[in-house]
MDAnalysis code that builds the backbone (N, CA, C; Angstrom):
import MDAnalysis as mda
import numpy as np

u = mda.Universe.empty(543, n_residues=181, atom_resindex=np.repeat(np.arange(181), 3), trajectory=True)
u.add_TopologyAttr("name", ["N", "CA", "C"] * 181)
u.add_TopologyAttr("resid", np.arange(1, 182))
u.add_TopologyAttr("resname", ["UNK", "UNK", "UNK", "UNK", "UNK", "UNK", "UNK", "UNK", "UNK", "UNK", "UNK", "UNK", "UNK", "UNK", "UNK", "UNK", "UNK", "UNK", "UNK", "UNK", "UNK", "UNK", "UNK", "UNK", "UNK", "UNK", "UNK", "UNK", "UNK", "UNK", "UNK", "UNK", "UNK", "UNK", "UNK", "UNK", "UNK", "UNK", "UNK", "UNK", "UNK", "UNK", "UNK", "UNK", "UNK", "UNK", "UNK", "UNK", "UNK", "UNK", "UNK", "UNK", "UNK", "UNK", "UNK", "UNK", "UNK", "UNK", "UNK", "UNK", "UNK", "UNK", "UNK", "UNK", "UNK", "UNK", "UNK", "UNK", "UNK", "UNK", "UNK", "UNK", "UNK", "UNK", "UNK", "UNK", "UNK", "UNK", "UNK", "UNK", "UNK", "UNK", "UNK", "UNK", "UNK", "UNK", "UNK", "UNK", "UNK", "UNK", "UNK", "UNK", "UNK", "UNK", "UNK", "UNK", "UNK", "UNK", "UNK", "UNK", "UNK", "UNK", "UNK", "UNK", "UNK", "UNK", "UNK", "UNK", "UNK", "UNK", "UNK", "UNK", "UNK", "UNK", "UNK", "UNK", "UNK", "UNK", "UNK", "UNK", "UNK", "UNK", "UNK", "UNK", "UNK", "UNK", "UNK", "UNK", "UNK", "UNK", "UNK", "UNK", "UNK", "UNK", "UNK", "UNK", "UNK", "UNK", "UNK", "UNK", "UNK", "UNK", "UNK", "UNK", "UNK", "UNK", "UNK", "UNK", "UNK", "UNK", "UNK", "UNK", "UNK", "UNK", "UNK", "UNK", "UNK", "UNK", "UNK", "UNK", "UNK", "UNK", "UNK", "UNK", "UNK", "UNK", "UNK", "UNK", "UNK", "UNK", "UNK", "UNK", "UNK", "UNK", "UNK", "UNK", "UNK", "UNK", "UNK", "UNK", "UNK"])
u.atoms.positions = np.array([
    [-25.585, -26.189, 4.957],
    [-25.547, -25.374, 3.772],
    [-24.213, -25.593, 3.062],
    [-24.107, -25.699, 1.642],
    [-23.173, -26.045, 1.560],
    [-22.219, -24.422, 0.217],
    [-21.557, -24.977, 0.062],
    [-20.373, -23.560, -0.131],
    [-21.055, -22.619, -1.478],
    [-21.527, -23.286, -2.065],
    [-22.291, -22.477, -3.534],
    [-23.287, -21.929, -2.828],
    [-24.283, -22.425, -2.119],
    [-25.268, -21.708, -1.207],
    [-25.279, -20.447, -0.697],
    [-24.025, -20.543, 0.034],
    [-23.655, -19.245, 1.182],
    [-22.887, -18.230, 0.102],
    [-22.080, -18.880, -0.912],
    [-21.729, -17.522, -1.913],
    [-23.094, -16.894, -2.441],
    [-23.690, -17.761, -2.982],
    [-25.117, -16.874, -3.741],
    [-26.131, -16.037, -2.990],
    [-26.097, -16.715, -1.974],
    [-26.681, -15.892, -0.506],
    [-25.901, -14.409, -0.455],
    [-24.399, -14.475, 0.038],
    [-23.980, -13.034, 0.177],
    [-23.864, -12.572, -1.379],
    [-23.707, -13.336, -2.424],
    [-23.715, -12.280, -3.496],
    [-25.112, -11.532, -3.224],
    [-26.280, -12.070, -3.012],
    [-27.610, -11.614, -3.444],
    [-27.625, -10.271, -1.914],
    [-27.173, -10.570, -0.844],
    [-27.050, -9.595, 0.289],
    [-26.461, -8.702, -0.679],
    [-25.309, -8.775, -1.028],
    [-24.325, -7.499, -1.398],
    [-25.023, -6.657, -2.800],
    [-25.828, -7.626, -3.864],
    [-26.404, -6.637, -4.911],
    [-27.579, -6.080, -4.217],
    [-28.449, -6.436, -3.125],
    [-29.396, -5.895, -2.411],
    [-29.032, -4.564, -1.302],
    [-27.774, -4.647, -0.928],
    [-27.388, -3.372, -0.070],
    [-27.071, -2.322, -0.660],
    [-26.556, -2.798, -1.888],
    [-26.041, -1.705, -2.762],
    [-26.866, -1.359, -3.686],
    [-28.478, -1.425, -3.385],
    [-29.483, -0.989, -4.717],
    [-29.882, -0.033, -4.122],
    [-30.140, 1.324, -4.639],
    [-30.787, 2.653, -4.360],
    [-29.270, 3.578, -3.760],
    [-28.333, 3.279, -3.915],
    [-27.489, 3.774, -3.237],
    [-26.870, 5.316, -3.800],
    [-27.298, 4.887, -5.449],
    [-26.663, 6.069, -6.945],
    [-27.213, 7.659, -6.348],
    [-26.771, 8.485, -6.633],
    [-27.063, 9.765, -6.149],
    [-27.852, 10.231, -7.062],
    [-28.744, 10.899, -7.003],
    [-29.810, 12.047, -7.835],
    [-28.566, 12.302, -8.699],
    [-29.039, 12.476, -10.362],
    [-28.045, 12.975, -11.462],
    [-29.241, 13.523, -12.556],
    [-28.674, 15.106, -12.864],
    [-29.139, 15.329, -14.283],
    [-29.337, 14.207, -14.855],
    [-30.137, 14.071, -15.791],
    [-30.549, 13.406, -16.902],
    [-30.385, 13.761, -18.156],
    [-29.209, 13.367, -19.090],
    [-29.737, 13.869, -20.676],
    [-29.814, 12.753, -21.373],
    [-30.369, 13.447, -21.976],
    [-31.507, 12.106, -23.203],
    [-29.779, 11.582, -23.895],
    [-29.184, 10.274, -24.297],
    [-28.751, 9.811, -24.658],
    [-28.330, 10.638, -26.496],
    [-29.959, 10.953, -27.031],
    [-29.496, 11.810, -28.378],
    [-28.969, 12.933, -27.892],
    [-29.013, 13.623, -26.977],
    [-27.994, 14.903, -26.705],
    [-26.735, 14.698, -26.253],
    [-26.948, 13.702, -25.879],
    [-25.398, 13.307, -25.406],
    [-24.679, 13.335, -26.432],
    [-24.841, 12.570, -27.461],
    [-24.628, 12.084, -28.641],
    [-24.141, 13.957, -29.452],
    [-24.979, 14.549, -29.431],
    [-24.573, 16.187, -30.159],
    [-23.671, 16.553, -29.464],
    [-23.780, 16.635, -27.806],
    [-23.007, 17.480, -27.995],
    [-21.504, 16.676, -28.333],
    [-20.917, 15.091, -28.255],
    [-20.043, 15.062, -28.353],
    [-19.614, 15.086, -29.651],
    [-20.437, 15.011, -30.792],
    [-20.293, 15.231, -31.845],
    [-19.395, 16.471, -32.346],
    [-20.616, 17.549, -31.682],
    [-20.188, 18.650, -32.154],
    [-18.346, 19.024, -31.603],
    [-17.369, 18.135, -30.682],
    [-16.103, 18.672, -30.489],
    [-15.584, 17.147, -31.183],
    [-15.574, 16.954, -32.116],
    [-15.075, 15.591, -32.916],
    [-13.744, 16.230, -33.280],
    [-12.408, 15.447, -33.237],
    [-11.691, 15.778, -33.996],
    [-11.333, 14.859, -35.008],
    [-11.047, 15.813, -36.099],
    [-10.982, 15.230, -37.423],
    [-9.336, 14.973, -38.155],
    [-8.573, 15.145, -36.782],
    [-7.124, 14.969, -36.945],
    [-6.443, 14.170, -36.476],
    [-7.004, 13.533, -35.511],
    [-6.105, 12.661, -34.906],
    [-6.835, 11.397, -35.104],
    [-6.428, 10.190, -35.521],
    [-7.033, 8.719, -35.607],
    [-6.852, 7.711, -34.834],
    [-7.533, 7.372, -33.740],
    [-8.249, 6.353, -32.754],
    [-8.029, 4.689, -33.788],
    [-7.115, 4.235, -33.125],
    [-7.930, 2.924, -33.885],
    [-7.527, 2.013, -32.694],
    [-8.187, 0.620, -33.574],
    [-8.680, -0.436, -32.301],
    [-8.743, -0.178, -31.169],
    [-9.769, 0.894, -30.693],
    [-10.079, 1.224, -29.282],
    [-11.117, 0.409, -29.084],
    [-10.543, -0.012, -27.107],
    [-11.114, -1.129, -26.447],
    [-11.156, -0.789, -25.442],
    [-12.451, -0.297, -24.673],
    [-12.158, -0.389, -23.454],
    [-12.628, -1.635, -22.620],
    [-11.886, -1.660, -21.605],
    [-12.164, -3.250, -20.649],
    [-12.626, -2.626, -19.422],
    [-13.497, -3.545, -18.380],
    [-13.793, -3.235, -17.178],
    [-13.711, -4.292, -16.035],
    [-13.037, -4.589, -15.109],
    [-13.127, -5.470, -14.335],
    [-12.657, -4.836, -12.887],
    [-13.854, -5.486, -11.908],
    [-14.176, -4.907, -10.818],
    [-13.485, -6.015, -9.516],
    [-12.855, -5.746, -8.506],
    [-12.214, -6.509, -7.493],
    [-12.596, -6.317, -6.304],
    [-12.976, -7.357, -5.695],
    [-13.516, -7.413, -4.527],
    [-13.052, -7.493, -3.230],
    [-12.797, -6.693, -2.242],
    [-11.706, -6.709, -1.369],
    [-12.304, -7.951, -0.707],
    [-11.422, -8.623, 0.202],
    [-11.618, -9.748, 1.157],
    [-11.284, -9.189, 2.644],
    [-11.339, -7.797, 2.344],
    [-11.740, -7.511, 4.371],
    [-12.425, -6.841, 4.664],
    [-13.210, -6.517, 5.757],
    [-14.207, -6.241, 6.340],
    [-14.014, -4.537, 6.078],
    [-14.296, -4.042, 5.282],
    [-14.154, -1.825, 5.380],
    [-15.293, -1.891, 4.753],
    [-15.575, -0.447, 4.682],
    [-16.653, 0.290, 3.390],
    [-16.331, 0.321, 2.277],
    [-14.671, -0.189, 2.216],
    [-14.991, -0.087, 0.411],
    [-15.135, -1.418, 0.102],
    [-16.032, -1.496, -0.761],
    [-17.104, -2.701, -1.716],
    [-16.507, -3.224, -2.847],
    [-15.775, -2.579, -3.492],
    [-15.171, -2.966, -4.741],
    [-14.294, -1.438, -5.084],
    [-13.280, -1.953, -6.046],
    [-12.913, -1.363, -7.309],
    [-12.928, -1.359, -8.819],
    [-13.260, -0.689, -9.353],
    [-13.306, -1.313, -11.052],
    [-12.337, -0.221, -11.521],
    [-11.724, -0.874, -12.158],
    [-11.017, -0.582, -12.942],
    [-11.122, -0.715, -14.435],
    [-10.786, 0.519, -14.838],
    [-11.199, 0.629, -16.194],
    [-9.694, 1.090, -17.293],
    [-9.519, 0.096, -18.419],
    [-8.018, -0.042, -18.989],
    [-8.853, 0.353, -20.302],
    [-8.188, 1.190, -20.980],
    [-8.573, 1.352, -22.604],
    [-7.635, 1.572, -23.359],
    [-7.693, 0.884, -23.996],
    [-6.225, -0.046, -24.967],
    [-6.203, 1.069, -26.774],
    [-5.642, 1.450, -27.357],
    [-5.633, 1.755, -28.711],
    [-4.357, 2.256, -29.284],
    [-4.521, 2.288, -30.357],
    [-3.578, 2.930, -31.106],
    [-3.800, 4.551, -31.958],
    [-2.755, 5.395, -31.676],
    [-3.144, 7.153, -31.895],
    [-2.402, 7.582, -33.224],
    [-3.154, 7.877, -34.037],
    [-1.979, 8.583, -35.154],
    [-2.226, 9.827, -34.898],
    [-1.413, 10.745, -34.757],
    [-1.663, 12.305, -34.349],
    [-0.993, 12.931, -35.539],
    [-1.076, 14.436, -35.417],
    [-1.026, 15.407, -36.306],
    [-0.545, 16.528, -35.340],
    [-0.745, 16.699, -33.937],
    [-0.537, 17.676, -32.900],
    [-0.826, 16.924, -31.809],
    [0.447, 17.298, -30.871],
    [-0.108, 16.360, -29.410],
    [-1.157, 16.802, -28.808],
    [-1.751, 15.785, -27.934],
    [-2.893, 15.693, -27.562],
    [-2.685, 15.435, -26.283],
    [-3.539, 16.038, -24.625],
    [-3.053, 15.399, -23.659],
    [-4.820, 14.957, -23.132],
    [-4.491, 13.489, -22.660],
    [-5.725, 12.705, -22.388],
    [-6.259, 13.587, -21.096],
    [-7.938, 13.688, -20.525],
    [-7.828, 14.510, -19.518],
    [-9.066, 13.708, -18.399],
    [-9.801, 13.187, -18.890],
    [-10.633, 12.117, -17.698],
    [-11.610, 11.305, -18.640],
    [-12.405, 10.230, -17.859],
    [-13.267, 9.418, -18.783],
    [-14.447, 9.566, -18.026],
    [-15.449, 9.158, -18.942],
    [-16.890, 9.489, -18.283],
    [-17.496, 8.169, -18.550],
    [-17.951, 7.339, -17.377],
    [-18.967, 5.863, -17.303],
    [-20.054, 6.797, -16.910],
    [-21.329, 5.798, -17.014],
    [-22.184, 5.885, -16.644],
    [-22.616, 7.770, -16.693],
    [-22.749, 8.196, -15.501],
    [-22.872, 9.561, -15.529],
    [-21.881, 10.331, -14.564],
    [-20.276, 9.194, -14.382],
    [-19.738, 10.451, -13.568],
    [-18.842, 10.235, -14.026],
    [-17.947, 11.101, -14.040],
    [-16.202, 11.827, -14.448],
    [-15.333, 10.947, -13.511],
    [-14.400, 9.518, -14.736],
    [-13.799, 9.140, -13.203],
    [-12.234, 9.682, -14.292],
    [-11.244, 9.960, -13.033],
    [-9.997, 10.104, -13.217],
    [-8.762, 9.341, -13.664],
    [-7.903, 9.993, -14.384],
    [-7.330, 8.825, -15.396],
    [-6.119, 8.603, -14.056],
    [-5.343, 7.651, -14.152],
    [-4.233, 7.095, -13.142],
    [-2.986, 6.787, -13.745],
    [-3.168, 6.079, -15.086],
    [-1.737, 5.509, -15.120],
    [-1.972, 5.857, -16.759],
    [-0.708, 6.031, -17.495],
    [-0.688, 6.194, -19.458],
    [0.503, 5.387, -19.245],
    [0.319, 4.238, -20.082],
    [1.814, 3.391, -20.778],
    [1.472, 3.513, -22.198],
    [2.602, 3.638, -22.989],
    [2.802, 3.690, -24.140],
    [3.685, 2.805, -24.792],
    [3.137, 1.707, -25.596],
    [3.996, 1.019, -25.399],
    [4.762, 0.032, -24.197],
    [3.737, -0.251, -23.359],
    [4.027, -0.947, -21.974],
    [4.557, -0.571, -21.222],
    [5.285, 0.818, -21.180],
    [5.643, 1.411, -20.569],
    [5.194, 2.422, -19.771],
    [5.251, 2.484, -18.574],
    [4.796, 3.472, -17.794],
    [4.981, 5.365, -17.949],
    [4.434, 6.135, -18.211],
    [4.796, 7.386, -18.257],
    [4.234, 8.521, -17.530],
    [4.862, 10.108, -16.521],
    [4.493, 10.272, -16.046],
    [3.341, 11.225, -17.173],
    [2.314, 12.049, -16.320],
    [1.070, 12.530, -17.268],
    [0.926, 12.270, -18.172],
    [-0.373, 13.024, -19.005],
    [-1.233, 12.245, -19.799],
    [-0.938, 12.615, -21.087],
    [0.406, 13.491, -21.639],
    [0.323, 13.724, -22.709],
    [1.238, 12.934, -23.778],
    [0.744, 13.190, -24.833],
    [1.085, 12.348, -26.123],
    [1.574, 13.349, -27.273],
    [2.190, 13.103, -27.659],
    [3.415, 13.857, -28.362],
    [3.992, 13.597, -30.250],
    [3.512, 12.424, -30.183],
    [3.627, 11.295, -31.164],
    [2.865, 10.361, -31.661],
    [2.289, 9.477, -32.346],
    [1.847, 8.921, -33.277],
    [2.295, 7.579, -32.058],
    [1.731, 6.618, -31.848],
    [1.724, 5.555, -31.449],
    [1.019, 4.341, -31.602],
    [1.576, 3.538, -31.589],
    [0.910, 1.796, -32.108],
    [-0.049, 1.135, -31.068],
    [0.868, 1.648, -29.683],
    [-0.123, 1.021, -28.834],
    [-0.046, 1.740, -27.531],
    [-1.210, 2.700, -26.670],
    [-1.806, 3.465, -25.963],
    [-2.459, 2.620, -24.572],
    [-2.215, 2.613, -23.492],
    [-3.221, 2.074, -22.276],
    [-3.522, 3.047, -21.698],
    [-4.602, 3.381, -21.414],
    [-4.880, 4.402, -19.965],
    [-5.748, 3.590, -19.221],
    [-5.164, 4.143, -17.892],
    [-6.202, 2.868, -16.672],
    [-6.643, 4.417, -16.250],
    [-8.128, 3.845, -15.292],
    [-9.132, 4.759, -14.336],
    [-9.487, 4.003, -13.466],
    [-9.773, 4.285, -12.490],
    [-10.194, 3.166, -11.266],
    [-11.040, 3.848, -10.476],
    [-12.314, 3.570, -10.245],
    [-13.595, 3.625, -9.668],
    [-13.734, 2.603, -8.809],
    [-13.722, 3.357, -7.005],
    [-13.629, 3.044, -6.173],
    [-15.634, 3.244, -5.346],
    [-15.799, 1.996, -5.188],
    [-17.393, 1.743, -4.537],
    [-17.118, 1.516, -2.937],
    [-18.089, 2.715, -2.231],
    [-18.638, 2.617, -0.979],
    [-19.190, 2.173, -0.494],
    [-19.705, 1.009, 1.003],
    [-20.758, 1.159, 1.577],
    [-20.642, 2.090, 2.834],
    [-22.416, 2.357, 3.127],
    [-22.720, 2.981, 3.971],
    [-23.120, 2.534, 5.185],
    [-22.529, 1.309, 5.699],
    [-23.174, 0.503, 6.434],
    [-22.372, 0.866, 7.834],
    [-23.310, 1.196, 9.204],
    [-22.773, 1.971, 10.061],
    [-22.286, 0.818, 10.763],
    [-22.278, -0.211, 10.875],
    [-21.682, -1.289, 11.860],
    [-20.285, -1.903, 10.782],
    [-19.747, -1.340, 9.580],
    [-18.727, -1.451, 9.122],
    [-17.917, -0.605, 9.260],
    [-16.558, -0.991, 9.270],
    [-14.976, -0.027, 9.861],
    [-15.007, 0.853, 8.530],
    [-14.816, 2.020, 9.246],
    [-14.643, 3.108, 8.176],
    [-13.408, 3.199, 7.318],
    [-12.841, 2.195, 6.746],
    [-11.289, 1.952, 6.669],
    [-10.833, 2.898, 5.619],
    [-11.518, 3.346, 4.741],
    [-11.245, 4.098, 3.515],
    [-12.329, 5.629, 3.364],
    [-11.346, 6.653, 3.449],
    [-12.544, 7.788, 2.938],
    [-12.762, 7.280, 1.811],
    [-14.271, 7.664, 1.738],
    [-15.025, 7.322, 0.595],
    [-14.773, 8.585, -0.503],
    [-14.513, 8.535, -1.680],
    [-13.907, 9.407, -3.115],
    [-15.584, 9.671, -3.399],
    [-16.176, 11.011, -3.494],
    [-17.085, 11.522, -4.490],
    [-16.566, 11.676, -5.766],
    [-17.010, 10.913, -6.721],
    [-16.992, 11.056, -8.344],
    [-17.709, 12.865, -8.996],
    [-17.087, 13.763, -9.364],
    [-18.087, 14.227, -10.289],
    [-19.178, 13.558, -11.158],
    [-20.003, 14.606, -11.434],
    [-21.072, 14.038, -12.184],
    [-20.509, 14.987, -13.285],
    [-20.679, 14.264, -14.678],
    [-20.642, 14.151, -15.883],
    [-21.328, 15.137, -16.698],
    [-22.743, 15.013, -15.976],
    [-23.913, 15.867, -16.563],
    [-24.681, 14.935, -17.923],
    [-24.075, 13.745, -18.119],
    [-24.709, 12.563, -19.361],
    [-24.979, 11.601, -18.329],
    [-25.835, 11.002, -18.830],
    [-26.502, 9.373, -18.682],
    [-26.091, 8.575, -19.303],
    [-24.872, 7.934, -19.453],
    [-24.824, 7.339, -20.932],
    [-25.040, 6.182, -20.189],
    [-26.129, 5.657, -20.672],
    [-26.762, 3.796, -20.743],
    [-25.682, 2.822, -21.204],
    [-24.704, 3.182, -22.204],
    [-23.928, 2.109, -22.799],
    [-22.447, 2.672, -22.516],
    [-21.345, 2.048, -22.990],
    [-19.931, 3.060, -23.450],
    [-19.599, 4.116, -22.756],
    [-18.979, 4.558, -23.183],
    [-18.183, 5.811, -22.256],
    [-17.414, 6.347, -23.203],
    [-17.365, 7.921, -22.774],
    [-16.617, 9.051, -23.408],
    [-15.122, 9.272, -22.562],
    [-14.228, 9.262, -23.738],
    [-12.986, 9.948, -23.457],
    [-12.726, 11.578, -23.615],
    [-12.552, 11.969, -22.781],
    [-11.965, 13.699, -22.829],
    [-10.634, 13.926, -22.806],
    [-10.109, 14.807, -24.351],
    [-8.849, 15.129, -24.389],
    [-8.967, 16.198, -24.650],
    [-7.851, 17.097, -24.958],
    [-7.039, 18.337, -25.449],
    [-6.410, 18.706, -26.220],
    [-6.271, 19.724, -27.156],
    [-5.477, 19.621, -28.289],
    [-5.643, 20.688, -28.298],
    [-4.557, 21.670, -28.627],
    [-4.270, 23.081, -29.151],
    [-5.529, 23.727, -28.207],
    [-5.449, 23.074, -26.922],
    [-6.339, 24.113, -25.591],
    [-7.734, 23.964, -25.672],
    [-8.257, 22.982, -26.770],
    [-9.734, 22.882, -27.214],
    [-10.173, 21.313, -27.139],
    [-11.074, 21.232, -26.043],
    [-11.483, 20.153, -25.647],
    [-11.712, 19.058, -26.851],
    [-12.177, 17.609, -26.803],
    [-12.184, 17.142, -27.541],
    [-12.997, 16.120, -27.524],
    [-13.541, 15.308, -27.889],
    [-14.456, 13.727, -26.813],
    [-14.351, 12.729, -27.562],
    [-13.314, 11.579, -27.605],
    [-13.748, 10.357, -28.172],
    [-15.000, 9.410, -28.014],
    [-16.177, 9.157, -28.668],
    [-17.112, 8.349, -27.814],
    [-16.672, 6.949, -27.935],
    [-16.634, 6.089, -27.413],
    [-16.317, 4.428, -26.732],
    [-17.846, 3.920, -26.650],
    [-18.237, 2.968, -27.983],
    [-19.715, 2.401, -27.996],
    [-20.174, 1.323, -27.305],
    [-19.124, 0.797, -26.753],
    [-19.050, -0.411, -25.763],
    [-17.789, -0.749, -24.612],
    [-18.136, -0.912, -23.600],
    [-17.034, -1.466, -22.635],
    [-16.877, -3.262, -22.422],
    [-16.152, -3.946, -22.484],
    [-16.027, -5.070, -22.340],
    [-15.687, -5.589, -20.882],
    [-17.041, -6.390, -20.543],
    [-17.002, -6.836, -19.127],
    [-16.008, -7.550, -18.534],
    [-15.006, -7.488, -17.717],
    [-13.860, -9.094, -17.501],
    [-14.951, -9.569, -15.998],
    [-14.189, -11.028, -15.848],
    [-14.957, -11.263, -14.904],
    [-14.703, -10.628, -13.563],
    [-15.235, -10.604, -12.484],
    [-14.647, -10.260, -11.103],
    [-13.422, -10.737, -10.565],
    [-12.912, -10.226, -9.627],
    [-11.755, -11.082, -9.039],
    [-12.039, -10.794, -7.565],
    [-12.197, -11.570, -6.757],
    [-12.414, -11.860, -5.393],
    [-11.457, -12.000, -4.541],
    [-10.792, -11.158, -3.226],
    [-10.032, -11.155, -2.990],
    [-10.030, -12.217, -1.999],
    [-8.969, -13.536, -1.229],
    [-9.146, -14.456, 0.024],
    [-9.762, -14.025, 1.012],
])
């Protein structure tokens, strides 16, 4: 067998172990999703060239955890009143924000104070298996659920003057994998 073989082989093992694995989740219809984030729009602060990216890493040792993805969303904020960023929502669960640079710079929490050119927030979504003849090397992280389905994009949740807020994100941009030795 030769080396392309045996990768496509365990890729196809690894998308096959990990199918049926998603937990029972509310369901909302995509148009409600859509209202309710509508209805907390803010009309003060301006989002521009928002991008979010996604690229997922594959550990190279033998545990339960399967991957990480990491999720970076890049923009620029003109504000009117600070705003503090508060979690992002994929798919249908609430993952937690980790790191805010502003300006390439690292800063501690999530709040924003000022008008800025250029914004990163990373999130990182950490994948389990359940496989009992694998080393338990990592507690496995339960995600909240969201209470949305969103099929595409992902919602940002912020704060402003104590009143929630939701940027919607109409697309995420795939990077490729990275495979660890």
């Amino acid at each position: 067998m030769n080396y392309t073989t045996t990768i496509t082989g365990l890729l196809f093992v690894f998308i096959l172990g990990n199918c049926g694995n998603q937990p029972d989740l509310i369901e909302v219809h995509s148009s409600a999703a859509i209202e309710i984030i509508s209805e907390y729009q803010d009309k003060e602060t301006n989002f521009k060239n928002v991008i979010l990216s996604s690229r997922t890493s594959i550990p190279g040792v033998h545990s339960n955890l399967r991957g990480t993805r990491k999720y970076e969303l890049s923009m620029g904020v003109g504000l009117a009143s600070s705003i503090e960023f508060k979690r992002l929502m994929v798919d249908s669960v609430v993952i937690p924000l980790a790191v805010l640079r502003i300006n390439g710079e690292k800063k501690p929490g999530f709040l924003l104070e000022e008008s800025i050119e250029f914004v990163s927030i990373s999130a990182y979504r950490r994948m389990y298996g359940t496989d009992a003849n694998v080393p338990q090397v990592h507690e496995p992280v339960v995600y909240e659920s969201s209470g949305l389905r969103l099929s595409k994009g992902a919602v940002l949740e912020y704060t402003k003057d104590g009143m929630p807020y939701y940027l919607e994100i109409e697309e995420i941009k795939i990077m490729p994998k990275i495979y660890a030795p």
